[in-house]
N, C-alpha and C positions, 0 to 999 in steps of 0.2 A: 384445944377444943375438947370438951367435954362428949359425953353420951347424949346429952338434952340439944346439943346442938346439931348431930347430924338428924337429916329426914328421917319419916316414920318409914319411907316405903324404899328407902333406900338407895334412892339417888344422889346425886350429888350434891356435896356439901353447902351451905349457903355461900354467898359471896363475902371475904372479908370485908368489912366497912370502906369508906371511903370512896374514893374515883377509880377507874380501874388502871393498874399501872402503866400497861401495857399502851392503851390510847394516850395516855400523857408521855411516855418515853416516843410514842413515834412523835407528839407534837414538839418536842425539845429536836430530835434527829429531825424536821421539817425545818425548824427556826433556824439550826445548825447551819443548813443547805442554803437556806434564803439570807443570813446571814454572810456567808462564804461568796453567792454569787453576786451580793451586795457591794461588794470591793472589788479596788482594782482599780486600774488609769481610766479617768471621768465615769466615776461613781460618782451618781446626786448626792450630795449630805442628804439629803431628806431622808433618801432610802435606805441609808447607811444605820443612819437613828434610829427610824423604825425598824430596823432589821435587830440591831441591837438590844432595843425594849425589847420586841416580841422574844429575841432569845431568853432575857432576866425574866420573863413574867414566866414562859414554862419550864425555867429551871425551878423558881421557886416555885411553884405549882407541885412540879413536880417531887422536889423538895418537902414540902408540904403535906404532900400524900404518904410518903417515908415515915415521917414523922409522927402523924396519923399512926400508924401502925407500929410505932416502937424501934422502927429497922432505921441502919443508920442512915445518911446521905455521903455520899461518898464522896470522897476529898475533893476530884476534880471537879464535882457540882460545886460545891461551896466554894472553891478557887475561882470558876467562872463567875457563881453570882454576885462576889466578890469584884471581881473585872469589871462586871458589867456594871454593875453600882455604883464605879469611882467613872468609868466612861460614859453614864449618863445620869451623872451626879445626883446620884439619890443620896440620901442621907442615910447613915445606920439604923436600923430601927424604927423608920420610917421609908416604906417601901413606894411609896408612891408620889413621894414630895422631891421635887426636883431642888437640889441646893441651888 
């Protein structure tokens, strides 16, 4: 962060770009939750699925926002969105196509 970049009157600093971390890491810790109580003896598949996507979309989100800012993503994200990707057959590099 440069001089140019803080306020004239001295408040605080702008916001770094991007989504704000903080609300995408609680939506990954939600997905988590709804994920988790998605299983278990007579789980709907339906629910299971959905629970599953919705975990891979705010990991990569979240993933995504990291990245956005140069910081790394951390193993256990990539190993998840990894997981979730062969569990609901997406394809590599094509984040939204069911194989």
């Amino acid at each position: 962060m440069s001089a140019q970049d803080l306020p004239a009157d001295g408040g605080p600093a702008p916001a770094s770009r991007g989504p704000d971390l903080q609300a995408l890491r609680f939506l990954v810790d939600r997905a988590r939750r709804e994920q988790e109580t998605s299983r278990g003896p007579g789980a709907h598949p339906d629910r299971v699925v959905a629970a599953r996507w919705a975990l891979m979309e705010a990991l990569e989100t979240y993933a995504a926002a990291l990245r956005l800012r140069n910081w790394p993503v951390p193993r256990r994200v990539q190993s998840d969105i990894q997981l979730l990707r062969g569990l609901c057959r997406v394809g590599p590099g094509r984040p939204n196509v069911k194989r």
